[in-house]
Structures are given as structure tokens and as C-alpha cells.
VMD Tcl script that draws the C-alpha trace (Angstrom):
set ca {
  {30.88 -1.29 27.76}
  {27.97 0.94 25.57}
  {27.72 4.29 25.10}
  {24.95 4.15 27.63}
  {26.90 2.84 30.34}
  {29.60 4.79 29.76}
  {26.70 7.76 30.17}
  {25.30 6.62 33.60}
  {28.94 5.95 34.57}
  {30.18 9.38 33.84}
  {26.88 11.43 34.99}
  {26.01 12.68 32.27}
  {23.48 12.45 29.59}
  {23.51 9.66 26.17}
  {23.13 12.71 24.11}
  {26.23 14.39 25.33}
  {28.15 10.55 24.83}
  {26.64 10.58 21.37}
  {27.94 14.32 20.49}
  {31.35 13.76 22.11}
  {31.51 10.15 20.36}
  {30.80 11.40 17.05}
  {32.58 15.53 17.46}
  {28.84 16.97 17.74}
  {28.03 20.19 19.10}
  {26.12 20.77 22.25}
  {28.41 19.61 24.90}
  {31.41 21.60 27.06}
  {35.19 20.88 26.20}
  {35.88 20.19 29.23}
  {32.57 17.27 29.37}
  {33.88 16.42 25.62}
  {37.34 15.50 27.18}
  {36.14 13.75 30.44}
  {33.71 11.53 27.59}
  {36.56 11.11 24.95}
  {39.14 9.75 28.18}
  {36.51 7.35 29.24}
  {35.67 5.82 25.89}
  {38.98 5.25 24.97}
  {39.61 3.85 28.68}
  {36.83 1.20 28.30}
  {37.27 0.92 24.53}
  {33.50 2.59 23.85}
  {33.55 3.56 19.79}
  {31.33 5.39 17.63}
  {28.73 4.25 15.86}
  {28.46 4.55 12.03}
  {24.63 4.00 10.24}
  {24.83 1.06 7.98}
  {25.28 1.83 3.81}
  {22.34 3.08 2.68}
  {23.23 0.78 -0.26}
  {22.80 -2.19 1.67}
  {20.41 -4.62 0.54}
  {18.41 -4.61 4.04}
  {17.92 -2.08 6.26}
  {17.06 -2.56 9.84}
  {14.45 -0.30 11.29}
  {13.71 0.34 14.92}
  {10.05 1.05 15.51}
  {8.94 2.93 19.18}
  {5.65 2.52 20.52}
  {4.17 4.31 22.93}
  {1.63 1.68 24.39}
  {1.27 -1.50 23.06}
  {-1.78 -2.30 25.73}
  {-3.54 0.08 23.65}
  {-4.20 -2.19 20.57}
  {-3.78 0.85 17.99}
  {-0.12 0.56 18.69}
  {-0.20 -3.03 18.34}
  {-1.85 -2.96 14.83}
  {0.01 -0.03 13.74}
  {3.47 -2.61 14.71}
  {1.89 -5.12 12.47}
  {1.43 -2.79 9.34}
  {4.94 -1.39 9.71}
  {6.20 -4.92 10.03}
  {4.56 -5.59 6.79}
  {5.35 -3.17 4.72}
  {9.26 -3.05 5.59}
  {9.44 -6.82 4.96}
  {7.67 -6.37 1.57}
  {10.40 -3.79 0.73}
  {13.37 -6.25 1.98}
  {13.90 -4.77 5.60}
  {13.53 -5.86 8.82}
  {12.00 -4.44 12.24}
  {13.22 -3.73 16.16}
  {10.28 -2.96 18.12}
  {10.22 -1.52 21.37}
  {7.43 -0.83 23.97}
  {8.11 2.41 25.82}
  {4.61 2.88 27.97}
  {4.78 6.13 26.73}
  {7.83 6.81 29.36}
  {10.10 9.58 28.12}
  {12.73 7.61 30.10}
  {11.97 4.28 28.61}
  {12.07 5.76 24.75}
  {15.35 7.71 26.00}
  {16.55 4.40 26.82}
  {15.55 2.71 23.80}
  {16.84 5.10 21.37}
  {20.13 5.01 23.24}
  {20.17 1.18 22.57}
  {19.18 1.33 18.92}
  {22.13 3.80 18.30}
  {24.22 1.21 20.13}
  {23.09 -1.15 17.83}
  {23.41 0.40 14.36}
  {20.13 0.40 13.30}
  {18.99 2.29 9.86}
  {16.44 4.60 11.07}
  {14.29 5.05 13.50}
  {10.12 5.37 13.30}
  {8.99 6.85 16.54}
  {4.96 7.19 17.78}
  {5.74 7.75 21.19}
  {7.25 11.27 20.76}
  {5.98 13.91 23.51}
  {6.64 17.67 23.68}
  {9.64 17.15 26.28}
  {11.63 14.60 23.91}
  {14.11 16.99 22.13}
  {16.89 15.40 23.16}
  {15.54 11.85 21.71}
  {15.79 13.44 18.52}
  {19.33 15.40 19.01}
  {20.29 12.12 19.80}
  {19.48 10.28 16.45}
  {20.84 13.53 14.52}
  {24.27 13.11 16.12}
  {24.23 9.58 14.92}
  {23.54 10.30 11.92}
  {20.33 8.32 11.84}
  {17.26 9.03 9.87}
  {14.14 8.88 12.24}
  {10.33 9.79 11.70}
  {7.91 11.28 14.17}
  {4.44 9.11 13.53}
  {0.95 10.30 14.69}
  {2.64 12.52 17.73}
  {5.37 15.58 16.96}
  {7.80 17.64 18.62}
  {6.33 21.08 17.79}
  {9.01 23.20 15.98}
  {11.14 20.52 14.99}
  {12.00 20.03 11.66}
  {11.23 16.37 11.64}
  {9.65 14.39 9.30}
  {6.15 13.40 10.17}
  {3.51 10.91 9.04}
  {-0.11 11.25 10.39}
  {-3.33 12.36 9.89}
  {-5.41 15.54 10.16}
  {-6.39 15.45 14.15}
  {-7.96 18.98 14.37}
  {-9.95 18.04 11.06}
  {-10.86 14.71 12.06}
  {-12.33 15.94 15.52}
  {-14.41 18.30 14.19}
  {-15.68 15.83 11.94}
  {-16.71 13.78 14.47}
  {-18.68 15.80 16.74}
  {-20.17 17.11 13.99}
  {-21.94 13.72 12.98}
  {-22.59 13.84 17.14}
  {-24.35 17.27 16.73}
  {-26.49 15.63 13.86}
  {-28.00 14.00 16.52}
  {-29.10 16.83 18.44}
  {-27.07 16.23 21.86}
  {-26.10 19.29 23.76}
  {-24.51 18.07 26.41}
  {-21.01 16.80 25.93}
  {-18.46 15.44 27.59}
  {-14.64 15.06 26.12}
  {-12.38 12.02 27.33}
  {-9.08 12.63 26.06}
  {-5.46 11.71 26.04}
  {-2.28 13.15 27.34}
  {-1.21 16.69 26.78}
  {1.40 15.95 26.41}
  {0.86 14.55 22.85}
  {0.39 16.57 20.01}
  {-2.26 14.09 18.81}
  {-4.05 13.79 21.93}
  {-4.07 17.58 22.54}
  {-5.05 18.56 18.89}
  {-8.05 15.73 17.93}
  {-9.34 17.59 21.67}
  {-9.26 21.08 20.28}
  {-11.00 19.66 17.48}
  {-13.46 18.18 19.56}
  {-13.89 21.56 21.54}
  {-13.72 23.81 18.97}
  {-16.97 21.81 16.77}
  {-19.22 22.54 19.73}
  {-17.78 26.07 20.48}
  {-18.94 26.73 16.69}
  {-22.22 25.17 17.71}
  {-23.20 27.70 20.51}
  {-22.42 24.21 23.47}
  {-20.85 25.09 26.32}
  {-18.79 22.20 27.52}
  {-18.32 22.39 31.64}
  {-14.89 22.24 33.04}
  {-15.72 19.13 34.93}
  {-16.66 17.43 31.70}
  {-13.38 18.06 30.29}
  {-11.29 15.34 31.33}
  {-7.68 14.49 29.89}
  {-5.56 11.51 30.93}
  {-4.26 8.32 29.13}
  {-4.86 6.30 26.28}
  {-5.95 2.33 27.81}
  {-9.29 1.10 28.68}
  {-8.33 1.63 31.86}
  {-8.22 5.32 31.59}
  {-11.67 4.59 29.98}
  {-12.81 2.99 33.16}
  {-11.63 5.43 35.51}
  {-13.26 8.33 33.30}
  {-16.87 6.76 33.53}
  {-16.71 6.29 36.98}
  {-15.69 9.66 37.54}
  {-18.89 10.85 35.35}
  {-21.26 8.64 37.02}
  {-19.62 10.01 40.71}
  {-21.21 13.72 39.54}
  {-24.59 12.67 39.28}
  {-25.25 14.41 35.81}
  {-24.32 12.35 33.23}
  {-24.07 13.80 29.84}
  {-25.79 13.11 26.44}
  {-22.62 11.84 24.24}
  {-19.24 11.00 25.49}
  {-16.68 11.71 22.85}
  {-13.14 10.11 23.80}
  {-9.63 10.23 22.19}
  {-8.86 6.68 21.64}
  {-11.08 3.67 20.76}
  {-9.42 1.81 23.51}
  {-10.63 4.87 26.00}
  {-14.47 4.36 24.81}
  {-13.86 0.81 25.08}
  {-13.44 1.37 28.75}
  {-15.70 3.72 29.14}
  {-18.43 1.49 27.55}
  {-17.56 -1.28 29.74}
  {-17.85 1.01 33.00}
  {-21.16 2.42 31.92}
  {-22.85 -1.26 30.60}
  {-21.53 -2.13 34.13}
  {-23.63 -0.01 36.12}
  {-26.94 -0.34 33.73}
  {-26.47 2.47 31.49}
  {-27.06 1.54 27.64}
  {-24.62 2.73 25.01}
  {-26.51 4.39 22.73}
  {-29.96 4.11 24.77}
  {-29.03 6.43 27.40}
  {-25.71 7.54 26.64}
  {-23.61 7.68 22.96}
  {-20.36 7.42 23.14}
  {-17.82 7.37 20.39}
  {-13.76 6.78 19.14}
  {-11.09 7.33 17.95}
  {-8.36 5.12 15.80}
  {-10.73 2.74 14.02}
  {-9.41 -0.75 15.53}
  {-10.43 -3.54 13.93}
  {-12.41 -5.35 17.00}
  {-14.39 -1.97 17.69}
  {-16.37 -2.49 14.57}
  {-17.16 -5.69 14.84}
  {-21.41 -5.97 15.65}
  {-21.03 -6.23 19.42}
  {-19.47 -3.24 19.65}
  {-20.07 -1.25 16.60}
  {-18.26 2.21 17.63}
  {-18.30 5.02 15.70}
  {-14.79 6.30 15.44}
  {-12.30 8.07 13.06}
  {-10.07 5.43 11.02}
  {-6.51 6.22 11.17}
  {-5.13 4.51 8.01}
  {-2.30 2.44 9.64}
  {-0.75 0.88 5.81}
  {-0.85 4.10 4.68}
  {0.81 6.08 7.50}
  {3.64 2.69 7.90}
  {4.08 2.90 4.19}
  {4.78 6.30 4.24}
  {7.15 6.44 7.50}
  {9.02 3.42 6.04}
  {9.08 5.50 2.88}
  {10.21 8.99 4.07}
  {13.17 6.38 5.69}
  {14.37 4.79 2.48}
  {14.40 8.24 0.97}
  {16.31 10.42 4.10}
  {19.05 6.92 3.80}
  {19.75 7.95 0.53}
  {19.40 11.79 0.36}
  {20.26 12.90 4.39}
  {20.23 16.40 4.13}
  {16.79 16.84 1.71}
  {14.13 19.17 4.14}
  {11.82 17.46 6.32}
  {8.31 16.26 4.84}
  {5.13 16.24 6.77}
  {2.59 13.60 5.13}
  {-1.08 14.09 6.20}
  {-2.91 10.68 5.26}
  {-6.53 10.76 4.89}
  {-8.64 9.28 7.75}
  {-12.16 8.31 7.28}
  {-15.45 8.36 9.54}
  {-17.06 4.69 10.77}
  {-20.21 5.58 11.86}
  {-21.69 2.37 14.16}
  {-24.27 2.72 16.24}
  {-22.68 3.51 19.37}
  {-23.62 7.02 18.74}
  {-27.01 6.25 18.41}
  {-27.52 6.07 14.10}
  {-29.86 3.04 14.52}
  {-28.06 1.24 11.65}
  {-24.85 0.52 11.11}
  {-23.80 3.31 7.83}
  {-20.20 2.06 7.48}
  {-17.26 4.33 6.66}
  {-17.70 7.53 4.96}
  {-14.12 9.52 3.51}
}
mol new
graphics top color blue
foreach p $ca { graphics top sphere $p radius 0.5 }
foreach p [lrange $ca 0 end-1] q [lrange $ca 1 end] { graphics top cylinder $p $q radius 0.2 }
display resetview
């Protein structure tokens, strides 16, 4: 039996098998006891983190969405660069479920994996990471972050990089906006939006409630969020959405119904997939440097498996602007830093 079955058998929660397992706080004596009884019962043991001297490490790697293809392409980069150092990679698609990435976490434990990189991370995960600390496992919070944790963290500048971009939109001269963003409930989603907000609030633009619109990361989401626009009657001047794989959808909505991206309507990303720059599309977008950020999560790793108890780091990669023309530059400028 696994510590996660002995968890669902008992009632309780894989965190409080994980602290009882491996004499954690954070869980009664009398819960401790009930866990302890059990586990020796159905012969459930503790799980130890391989020797950080070991010549490979194994490294589980949790997506949030791997229909959105920046999660996809991130997998690929991390894949790369642990196999250049000697290590190997568990991935696991959660579809940005806190349950599924509880789940997964719970089975990566099980499994003895050397630490844990984690992009799926939302503001009600705590006890994700509470369970990795009580196995002793090294794990990094990519792109997203539990706010107040000390965590390490790889990712870029959102707030910075949102600003950025609807500031090259405001070159244009639009003034009225509309914002397609992602979850709240990620730090990334929510803080490349107050980016987005705060660049037109410094530029005197009101942006209407209804044009505010927050919900997932797919084309789908994309989709949904045109038709919603074109269901108003007033559409705006620029779209600006959280994810390349939102304006994707929204593109593909709006081309749909007649509406030309940039003609009538720019429109522009976030993420800098490969496929959006390619001349059909052409999307201006923020580039997230994927190597970068999966060299430095696989880095910040390799360092916490030798030196566990050094304080967290927080490593801010530099993004860069791809302006296309799907914001309505009539030539294709490339990437600026």
C-alpha cells in the first residue's frame, strides 16, 4: 500500500501521512498514532530523498496545462537541460487542478524523486509545498508562486513585462482596451494583468469593467473571450491577452466572424511560442526565456540537494518584446530586450 492510500484509507490528508511518516509537525498525537498504527499494519515506510551524491538525479517536473503549448515547450527545455547535466525527468500534467498536482506530488514523494520543479502552483497550494518539506525534498516554484512562502522561484518580471507591452500598444494611439487574462488564481496571471492595467491607468485610459475579463489560459478561453466581445456590440481598439495561446483563440474567433487582426482590431501575447511568430501569425508578445528559466530551476535544485538549509533564491530572468504585426507595426521589427 502508498502513503496515499493509506491517506484516503484513514481520512485524512497526504500531508498529515507525510508528517506522521517522517515525525513532522503539523498533525495531532492522537492523528500521529492512528497514521503510525496503520503504516506499520500495511507495512507503509518512509521515504528518504536519494544521495545528493548520486551520479543522477531524478526530477519531477508539474505542469499546469500542457494544451497550452508554453507548458509543452517549457517540458522540452527542462528535459534538456537536466539530461545535459546527467539527470533525468518525471513529468506530470495537472490541468492546473489543485487536486491533480496534490495527487501528483503525493506520488513523486512515493517514488523518491530528487526534487521537484513545479509551474502549476496557485495561491491555495500550501500544503503541496508542506508536503515536499516534510520529505525532505527540494522543490522550485516556476513562473507562478505561493505569496509569502519562502520558496525558491524562477521567472520573469510579469508586472514589468506588462507594462512594457501596452506601452508599445499606446505607441499606437489606441484608447480603447480590452484585457484577456488568466486565472487569479496565479500569481503570473494576476500580476502581467496589473501590469497591463496599471500602463493605461498611467496613460489617463479608462478600461470598462466589462472589458476586463479573466479566465484560463487555452485557445479555448481565447475563443470564448472574443465571442463574448463581439456579443456587446462595441468592440475595442487592441485586445491585450495573458497567454499567446489566449490571443491565438481570440484571433481565430475574430478572423471567424470577418474582423481583421490588425485591420480592425490588434491584438497581442504573451509567452513568445515559437509557432506565434512564424509569418502567418506574427504576434506581438513578451518572450519568456524558457532555457534560461529551466536552467535556472534545474540549477537552484542541484544546489538546495547539496546545501538544504541555504535561504530561498528568487531568480528574475530577462524577457524580451517580439513585436509582429498583429498589433498593427506594419513590418515585422523582431525582438527588442
Amino acid at each position: 500500500m502508498s502513503a496515499a492510500q493509506l491517506a484516503r484509507m484513514l481520512g485524512v490528508s497526504a500531508a498529515a501521512v507525510s508528517y506522521a511518516l517522517h515525525g513532522q509537525p503539523g498533525v495531532s498525537d492522537e492523528t500521529r498514532k492512528r497514521i503510525l498504527e496503520a503504516a506499520k499494519r500495511y507495512d507503509v515506510r518512509p521515504t528518504q530523498p536519494r544521495s545528493a551524491t548520486s551520479d543522477t538525479a531524478v526530477l519531477g517536473v508539474i505542469l499546469a496545462d500542457v494544451s497550452n503549448p508554453f507548458y509543452s515547450e517549457f517540458a522540452i527545455s527542462v528535459t534538456d537541460v537536466a539530461r545535459e547535466q546527467g539527470h533525468e525527468v518525471f513529468l506530470s500534467h495537472s490541468r492546473d487542478e489543485n487536486r491533480a498536482v496534490t495527487a501528483a506530488v503525493t506520488t513523486m514523494i512515493h517514488h523518491r524523486v530528487d526534487g521537484v520543479l513545479l509551474t502549476a502552483i496557485q495561491s491555495g497550494d500550501g500544503e503541496v509545498c508542506r508536503m515536499l518539506r516534510a520529505a525532505r525534498i527540494p522543490f522550485v516554484q516556476i513562473s507562478r508562486r505561493m505569496e509569502y512562502a519562502e520558496a525558491d522561484f524562477v521567472g520573469i518580471d510579469d508586472r514589468a513585462a506588462g507594462l512594457q507591452i501596452v506601452g508599445h500598444l499606446l505607441e499606437h494611439g489606441y484608447r480603447k482596451f480590452a484585457i484577456v487574462g488568466g486565472p487569479v488564481s496565479s500569481t503570473a496571471s494576476a500580476t502581467r494583468a496589473a501590469g497591463f492595467r496599471e500602463a493605461l491607468s498611467s496613460a489617463g485610459i479608462r478600461l470598462p469593467r466589462k472589458w476586463n475579463i479573466t479566465g484560463g489560459l487555452n485557445v479555448p478561453d481565447g475563443v470564448n473571450a472574443a465571442r463574448y466581445l463581439l456579443e456587446l456590440g462595441e468592440l475595442p481598439e487592441a485586445v491585450v491577452c495573458g497567454t499567446d495561446a489566449i490571443a491565438l483563440g481570440v484571433i481565430s474567433e475574430l478572423r471567424s466572424r470577418g474582423i481583421r487582426v490588425p485591420r480592425d482590431l490588434a491584438v497581442t501575447g504573451f509567452d513568445g511560442l515559437t509557432a506565434t511568430r512564424a509569418h502567418m501569425i506574427d504576434l506581438t508578445t513578451i518572450i519568456q526565456p524558457r532555457r534560461q528559466m529551466a536552467q535556472a530551476a534545474v540549477d537552484l535544485v542541484t544546489i538546495r540537494l547539496k546545501r538544504p538549509n541555504g535561504p530561498p533564491q528568487s531568480i528574475l530572468c530577462r524577457h524580451g518584446l517580439y513585436i509582429g504585426t498583429s498589433c498593427g507595426c506594419s513590418r515585422k521589427k523582431g525582438e527588442h530586450e
